[in-house]
C-alpha positions as CSV (number, residue, x, y, z in Angstrom):
1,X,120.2,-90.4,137.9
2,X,117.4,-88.8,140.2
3,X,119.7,-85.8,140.1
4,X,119.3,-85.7,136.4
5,X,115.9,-86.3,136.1
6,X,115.3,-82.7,138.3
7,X,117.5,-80.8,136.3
8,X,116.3,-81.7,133.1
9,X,112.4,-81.3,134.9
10,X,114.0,-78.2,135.8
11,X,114.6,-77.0,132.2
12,X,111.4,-78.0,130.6
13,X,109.9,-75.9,133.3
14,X,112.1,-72.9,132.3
15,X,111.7,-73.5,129.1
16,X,107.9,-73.3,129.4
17,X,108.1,-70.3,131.6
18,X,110.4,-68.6,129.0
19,X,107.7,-69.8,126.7
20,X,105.2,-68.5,128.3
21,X,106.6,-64.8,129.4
22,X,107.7,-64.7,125.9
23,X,104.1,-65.1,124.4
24,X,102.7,-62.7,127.4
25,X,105.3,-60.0,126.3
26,X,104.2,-60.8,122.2
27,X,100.5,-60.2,123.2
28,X,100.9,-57.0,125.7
29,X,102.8,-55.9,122.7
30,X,100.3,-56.4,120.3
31,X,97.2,-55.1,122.6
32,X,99.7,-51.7,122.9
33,X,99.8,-51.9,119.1
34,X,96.1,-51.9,118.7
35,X,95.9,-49.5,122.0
36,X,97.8,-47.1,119.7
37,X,96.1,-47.8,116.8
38,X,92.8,-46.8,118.4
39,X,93.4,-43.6,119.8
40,X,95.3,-42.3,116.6
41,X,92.4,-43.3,115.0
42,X,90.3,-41.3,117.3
43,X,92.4,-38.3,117.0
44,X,91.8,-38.3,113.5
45,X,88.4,-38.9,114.0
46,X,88.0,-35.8,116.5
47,X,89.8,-33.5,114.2
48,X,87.9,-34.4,111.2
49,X,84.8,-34.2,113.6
50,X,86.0,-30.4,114.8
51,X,86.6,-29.5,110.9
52,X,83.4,-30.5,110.0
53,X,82.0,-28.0,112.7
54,X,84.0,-25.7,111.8
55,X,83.1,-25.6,108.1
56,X,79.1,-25.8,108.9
57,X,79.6,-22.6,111.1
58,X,81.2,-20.8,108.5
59,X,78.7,-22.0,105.5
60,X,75.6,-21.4,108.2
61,X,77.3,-17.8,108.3
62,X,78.2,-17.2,104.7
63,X,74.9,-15.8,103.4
64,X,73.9,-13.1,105.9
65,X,76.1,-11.6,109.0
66,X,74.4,-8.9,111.1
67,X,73.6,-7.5,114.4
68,X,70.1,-6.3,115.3
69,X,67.5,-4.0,113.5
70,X,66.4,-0.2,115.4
71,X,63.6,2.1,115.5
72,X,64.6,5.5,116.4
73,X,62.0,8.5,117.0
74,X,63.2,12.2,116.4
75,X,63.3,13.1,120.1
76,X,62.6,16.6,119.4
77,X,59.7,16.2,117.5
78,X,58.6,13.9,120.3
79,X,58.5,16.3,123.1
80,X,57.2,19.3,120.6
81,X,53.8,16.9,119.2
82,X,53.4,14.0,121.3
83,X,54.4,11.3,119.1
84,X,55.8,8.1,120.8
85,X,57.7,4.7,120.3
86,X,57.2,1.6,122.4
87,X,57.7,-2.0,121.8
88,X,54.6,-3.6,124.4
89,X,51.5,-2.4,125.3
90,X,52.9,-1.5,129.0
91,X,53.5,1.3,126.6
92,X,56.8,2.2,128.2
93,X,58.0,5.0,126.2
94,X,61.5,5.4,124.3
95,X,63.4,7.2,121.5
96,X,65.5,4.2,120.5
97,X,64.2,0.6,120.3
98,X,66.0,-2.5,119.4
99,X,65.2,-5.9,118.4
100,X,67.6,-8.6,119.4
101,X,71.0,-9.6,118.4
102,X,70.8,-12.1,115.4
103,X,74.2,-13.4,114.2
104,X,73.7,-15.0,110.9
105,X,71.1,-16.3,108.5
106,X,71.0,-18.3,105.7
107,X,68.3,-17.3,102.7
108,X,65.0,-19.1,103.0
109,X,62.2,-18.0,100.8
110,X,59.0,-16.1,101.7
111,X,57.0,-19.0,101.5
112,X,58.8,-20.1,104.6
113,X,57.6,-16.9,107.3
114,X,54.9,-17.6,109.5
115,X,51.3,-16.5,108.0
116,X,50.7,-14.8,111.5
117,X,53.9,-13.1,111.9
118,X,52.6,-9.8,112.4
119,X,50.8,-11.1,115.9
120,X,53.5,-13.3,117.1
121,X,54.3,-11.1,119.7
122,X,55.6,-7.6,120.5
123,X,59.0,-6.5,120.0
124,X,61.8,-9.1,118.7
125,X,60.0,-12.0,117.5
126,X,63.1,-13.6,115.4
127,X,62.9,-16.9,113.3
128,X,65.3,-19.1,112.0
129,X,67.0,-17.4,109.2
130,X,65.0,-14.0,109.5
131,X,64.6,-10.8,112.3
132,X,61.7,-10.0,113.5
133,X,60.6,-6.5,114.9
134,X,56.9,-5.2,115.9
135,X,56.8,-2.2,118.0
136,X,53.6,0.6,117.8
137,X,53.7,4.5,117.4
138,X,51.0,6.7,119.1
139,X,50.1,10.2,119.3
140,X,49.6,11.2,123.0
141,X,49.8,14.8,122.3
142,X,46.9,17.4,121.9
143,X,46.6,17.9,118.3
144,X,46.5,16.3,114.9
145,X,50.0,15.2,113.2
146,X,51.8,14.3,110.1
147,X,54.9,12.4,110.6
148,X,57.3,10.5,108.2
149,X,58.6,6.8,108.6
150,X,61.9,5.9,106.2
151,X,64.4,2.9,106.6
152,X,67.7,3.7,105.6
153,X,70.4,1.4,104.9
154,X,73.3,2.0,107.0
155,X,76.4,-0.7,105.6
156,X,76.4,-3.4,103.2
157,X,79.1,-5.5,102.3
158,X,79.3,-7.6,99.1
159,X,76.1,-6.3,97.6
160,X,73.7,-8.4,99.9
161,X,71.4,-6.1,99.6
162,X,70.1,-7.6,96.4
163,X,68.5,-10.3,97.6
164,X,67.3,-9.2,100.5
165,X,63.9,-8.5,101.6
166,X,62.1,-6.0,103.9
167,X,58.4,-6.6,104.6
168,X,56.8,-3.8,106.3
169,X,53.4,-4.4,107.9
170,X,51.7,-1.6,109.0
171,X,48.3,-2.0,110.6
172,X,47.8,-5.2,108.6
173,X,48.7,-3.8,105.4
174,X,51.7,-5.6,104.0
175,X,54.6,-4.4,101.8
176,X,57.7,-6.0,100.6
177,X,60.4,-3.9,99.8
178,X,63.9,-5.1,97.2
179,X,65.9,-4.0,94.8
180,X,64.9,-4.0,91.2
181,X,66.7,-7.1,89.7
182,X,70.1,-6.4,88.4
183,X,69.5,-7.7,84.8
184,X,66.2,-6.6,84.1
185,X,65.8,-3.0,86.2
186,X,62.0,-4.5,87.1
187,X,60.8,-4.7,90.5
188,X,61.1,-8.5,91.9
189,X,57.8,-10.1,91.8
190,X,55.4,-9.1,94.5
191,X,57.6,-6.6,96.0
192,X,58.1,-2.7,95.7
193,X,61.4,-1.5,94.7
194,X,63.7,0.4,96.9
195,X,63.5,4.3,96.7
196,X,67.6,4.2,96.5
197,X,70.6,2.6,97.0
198,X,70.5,3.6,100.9
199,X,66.7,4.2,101.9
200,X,64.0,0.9,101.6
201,X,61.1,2.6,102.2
202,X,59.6,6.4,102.9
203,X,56.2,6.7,103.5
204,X,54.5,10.1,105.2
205,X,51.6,9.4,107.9
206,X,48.9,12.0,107.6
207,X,46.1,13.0,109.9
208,X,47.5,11.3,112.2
209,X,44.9,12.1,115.5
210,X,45.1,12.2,119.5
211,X,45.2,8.7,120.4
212,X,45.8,7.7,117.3
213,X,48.2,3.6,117.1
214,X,50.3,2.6,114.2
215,X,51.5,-0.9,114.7
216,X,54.5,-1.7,112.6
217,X,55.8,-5.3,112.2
218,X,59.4,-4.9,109.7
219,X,60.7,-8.2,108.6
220,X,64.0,-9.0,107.0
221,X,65.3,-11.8,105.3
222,X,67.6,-13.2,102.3
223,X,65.7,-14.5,99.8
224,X,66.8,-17.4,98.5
225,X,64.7,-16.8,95.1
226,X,65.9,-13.8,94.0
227,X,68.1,-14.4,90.8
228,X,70.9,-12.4,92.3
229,X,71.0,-14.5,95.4
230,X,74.2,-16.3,94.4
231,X,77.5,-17.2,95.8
232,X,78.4,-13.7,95.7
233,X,77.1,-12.7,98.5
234,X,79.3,-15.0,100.3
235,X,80.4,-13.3,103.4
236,X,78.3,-10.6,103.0
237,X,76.5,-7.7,106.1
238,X,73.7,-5.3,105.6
239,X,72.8,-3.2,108.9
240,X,70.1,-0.5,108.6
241,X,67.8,1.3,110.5
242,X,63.9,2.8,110.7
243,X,63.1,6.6,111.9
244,X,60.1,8.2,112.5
245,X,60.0,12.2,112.0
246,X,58.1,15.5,111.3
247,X,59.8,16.0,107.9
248,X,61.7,14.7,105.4
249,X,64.1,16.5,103.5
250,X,64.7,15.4,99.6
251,X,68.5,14.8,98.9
252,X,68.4,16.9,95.7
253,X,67.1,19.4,98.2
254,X,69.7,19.4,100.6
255,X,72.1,19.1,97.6
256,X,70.7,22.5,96.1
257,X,71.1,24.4,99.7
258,X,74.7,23.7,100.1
């Protein structure tokens, strides 16, 4: 009988213990369930994360892609009158200047630009969403000069260049430069038009004397309340460039002497 007793004790014990292991398995099972559960749900997570990135890179980039804005200075006319470029009032002389690298903008509206931009600094003085270039020209030659000052466009892709803006501010004075609106031919309200499809701007400098400064501060941006600044321009590039010179040449002119 006291045999019996341990061998049914015995089997209530492995009974319990079968019990037991089986609920331990059940729950390690389930914890690997939910284990699994959670970092599938984190993958999805981290991709939908990475696509959201993704997409407010490329809309951040859609409006406006471009590299840098120059200021180049005829070098020949340099040496022959004494007319300079420079960028800071070290006054460290060069032919071609360069504002930094901008890789995308998005249109803002002119409201938006600092009221003291022109004396936010000397050479790049970007923004969010616009470039921003001051440099000065200077006669250190011996006698009196004229010289010309033109910004030409160089590339534009997907006709962004109709809602974009050029302000040029020379000595204080300050012009903003666009395209006439599409619809209407009229200038853009409070701007000049463009001479042309490739050249903003072309103004001559006259009596220019020794010693003689001209600080320019050009900045460019999309604006956001032009009519034609629509999703158009999706994707679209402009790059252009200023040059200062003795002489400009008319294209009808150099059209008649070929």
């Amino acid at each position: 009988m006291a045999n019996e007793a341990i061998e049914n004790e015995e089997t209530v014990e492995d009974k319990i213990d079968e019990t037991t292991a089986g609920q331990k398995l059940e729950e390690k099972a389930k914890k690997e369930k939910k284990k699994k559960a959670r970092r599938t749900i984190f993958k999805i997570l981290l991709v939908v994360v990475i696509l959201f990135l993704i997409n407010i890179y490329i809309i951040l980039a859609l409006i406006y892609r471009g590299e840098n804005f120059t200021a180049t200075l005829d070098s020949e006319y340099g040496r022959e009158s004494g007319l300079v470029i420079y960028e800071d009032k070290n006054k460290y002389t060069r032919t071609f200047l360069r504002s930094e690298d901008i890789d995308f903008f998005t249109d803002i509206s002119v409201d938006w630009l600092p009221e003291n931009i022109d004396n936010e600094g000397d050479g790049s003085h970007n923004g969010k969403n616009y470039i921003a270039y001051t440099f000065y020209a200077e006669n250190m030659g011996q006698d009196t000069i004229n010289y010309w000052a033109t910004i030409k466009i160089d590339d534009v892709i997907k006709n962004v260049d109709d809602a974009i803006r050029v302000m040029v501010i020379k000595n204080g004075n300050k012009v903003i430069y666009a395209k006439n609106n599409r619809t209407t031919e009229q200038p853009e309200p409070n701007t000049i038009p463009f001479k042309d499809n490739e050249t903003v701007m072309l103004e001559k400098t006259e009596n220019f004397k020794v010693g003689d400064i001209d600080k320019y501060t050009i900045v460019i941006w999309v604006e956001g309340d032009d009519p034609e600044c629509t999703d158009d321009l999706i994707g679209g590039e402009i790059k252009m460039h200023m040059t200062l010179t003795e002489e400009h040449i008319a294209q009808d002119e150099q059209n008649t002497n070929r």
